[in-house]
N, C-alpha and C positions, 0 to 999 in steps of 0.2 A: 504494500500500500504506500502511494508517495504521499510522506511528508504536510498537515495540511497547513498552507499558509496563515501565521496568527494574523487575524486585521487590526489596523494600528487602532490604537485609541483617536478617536480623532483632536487635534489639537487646534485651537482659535485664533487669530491672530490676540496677543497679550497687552495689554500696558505696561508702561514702567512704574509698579508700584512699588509703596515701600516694603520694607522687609517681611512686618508683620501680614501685608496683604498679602502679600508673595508666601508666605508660611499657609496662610487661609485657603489659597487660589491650588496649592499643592495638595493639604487635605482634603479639599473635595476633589480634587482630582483621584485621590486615592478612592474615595469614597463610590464615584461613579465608576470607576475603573471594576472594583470587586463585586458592582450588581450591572456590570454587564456580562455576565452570562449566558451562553448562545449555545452550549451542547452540556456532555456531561463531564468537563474536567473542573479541575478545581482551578484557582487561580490566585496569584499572588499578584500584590502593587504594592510598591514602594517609591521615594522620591530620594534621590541622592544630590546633593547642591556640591559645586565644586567652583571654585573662584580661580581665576586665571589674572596675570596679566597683560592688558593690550600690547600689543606688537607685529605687526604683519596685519593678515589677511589670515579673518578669520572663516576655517574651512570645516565641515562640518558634512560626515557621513554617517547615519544612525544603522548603515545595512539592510537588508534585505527587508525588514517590515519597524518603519518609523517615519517620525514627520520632523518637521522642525519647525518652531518658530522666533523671529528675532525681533526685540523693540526696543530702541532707543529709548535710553536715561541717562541723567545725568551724572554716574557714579563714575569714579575713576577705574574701577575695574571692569572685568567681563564675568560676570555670574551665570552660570550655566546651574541648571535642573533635569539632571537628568530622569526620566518617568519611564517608569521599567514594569513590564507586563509579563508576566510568565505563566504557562497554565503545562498542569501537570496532571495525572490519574489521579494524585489526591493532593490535599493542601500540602501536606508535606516536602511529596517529591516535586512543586511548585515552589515553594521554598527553599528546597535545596537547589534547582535551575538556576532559580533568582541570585544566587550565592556565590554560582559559575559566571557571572554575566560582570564583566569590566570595562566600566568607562576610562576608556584611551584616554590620554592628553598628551599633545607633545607640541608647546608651546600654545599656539593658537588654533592648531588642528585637535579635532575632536570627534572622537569615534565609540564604537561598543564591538566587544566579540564576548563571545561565548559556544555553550558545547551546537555542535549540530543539530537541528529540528528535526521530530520523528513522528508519527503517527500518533505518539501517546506525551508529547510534550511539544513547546515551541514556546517562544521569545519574542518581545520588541522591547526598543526604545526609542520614544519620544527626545529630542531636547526642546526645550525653552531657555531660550536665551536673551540676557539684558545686558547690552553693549552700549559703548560710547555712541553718541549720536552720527559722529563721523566715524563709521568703520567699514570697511571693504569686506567683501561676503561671498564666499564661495559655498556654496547648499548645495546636497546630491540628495536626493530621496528614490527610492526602488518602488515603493510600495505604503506612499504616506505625503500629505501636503507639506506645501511648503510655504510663510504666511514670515512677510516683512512689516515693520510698523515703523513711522516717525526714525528712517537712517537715511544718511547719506552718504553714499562712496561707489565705489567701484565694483559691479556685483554679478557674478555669474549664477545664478540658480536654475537649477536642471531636475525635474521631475518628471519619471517614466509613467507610473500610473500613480494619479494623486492630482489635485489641485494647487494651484499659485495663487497668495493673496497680497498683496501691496499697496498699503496706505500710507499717505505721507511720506514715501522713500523719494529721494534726487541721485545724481550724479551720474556715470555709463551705466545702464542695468541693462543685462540681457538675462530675460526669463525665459524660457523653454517648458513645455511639459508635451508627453504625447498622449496620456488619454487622463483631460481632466478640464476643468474651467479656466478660464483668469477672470480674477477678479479683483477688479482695480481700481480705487479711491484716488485721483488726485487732488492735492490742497493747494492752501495759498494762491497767486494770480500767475504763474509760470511757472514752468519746469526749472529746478536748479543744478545745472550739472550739463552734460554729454548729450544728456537724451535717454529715451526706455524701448527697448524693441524684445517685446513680448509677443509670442507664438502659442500657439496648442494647434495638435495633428485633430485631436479627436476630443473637440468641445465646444461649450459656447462661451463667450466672452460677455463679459459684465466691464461695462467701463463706466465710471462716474466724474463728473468735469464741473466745479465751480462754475458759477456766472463772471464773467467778465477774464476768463481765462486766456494765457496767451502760451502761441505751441503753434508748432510745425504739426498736423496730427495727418496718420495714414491707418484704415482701416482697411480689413478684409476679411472675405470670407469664399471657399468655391464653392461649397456648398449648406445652404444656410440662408434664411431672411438678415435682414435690417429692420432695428428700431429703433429710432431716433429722434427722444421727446422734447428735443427744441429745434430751431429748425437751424439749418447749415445750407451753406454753399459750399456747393462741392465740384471738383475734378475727377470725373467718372475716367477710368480705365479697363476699357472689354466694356461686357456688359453689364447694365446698373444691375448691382449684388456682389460682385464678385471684387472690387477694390477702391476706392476712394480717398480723395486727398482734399484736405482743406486747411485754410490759415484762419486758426482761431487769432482774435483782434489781434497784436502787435506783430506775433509770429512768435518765434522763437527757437527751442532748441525741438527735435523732431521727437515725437510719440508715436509708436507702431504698436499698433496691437491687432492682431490676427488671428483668423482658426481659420482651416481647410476643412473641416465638417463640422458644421455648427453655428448656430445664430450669434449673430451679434445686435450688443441694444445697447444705447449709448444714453444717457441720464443725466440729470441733474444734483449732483450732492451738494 
């Protein structure tokens, strides 16, 4: 029998709260983590906090079934959570998995290994993470979303199956996912940074745009409506559905966001 894949716990995009909240926001996580059960194993949840120092680019693989999420604060360090899920035949030998299971660090890269997943046992881990407001972001996810809040930098985030979400993030971002959403808040009156070029193969895109915003924007979709609840002037390429360009007021630096199967709907936040 292969192996069955544990499904992540799903994780939201966070605040940067205080500590005490942050202590709060992990107990319940435990709390819903242990009454979601979905067959007959038993299951373990724990939260292990680990502090790092800024430096570099911070990189971040959770493995084969985990998510990640990261939100700017204003703390001097980088606080990482890591949220660990293990189900076993019984509480115990879920316990004992959970025990097997270590969070990597090796400067600013940050990861999880443990024993191999079987038919009568299996793993994840989530992180949550609260980083300087300017940090550079490398995120991989296999099997888990991936959810940026209030940063600014340089940021490669790649999700295979799973969702991208991003609010309030500036600077180069390239998002990627191939079966999942985007879904995407910008703030303030312009992009700050490089620009965003955001993709999914196999999803619909959510985009939300202040009033009086200013941006280079390019939409697409091959296959897939448009919805778009204010109105635009646009530069059709092919046929109207399939890609669009327009300069919201001043212009500025460029916004792409796309899916190859799947609607897109553009809003007001």
């Amino acid at each position: 029998m292969l192996p069955r894949a544990l499904l992540p716990v799903p994780i939201l995009l966070v605040l940067a709260l205080p500590a005490r909240a942050q202590s709060a926001a992990d107990a319940r996580w435990v709390s819903e983590c242990r009454e979601r059960g979905d067959d007959w194993r038993a299951k373990h949840c724990e939260v292990r906090v680990v502090t790092l120092v800024p430096g570099g680019t911070i990189a971040v693989d959770p493995g084969q079934n985990g998510g990640v999420a990261v939100s700017g604060w204003d703390g001097g360090s980088i606080e990482v959570h890591a949220r660990i899920q293990a189900e076993g035949a019984t509480e115990d030998e879920a316990a004992s998995l959970a025990r097997e299971i270590k969070v990597v660090t090796a400067g600013t890269t940050i990861g999880a290994t443990g024993p191999a997943s079987g038919a009568r046992h299996s793993w994840g881990v989530s992180f949550v993470l609260y980083a300087p407001r300017r940090s550079d972001l490398k995120l991989d996810t296999y099997n888990g979303p991936i959810g940026v809040r209030d940063v600014i930098g340089r940021m490669t985030l790649t999700a295979y199956n799973g969702p991208v979400s991003l609010e309030g993030v500036g600077g180069d971002v390239h998002a990627r996912t191939t079966n999942g959403p985007l879904d995407i808040d910008l703030t303030g009156s312009h992009w700050e940074g490089a620009g965003l070029d955001a993709e999914t193969t196999n999803g619909p895109v959510n985009l939300g745009i202040p009033a009086d915003y200013s941006a280079r924007l390019e939409l697409g979709t091959v296959n897939g409506p448009f919805s778009v609840a204010f109105p635009l002037t646009i530069t059709v390429q092919g046929k109207l559905g399939r890609r669009i360009t327009t300069t919201l007021g001043a212009g500025g630096a460029p916004v792409r966001v796309v899916t190859t199967n799947g609607p897109v709907e553009i809003r007001r936040n």
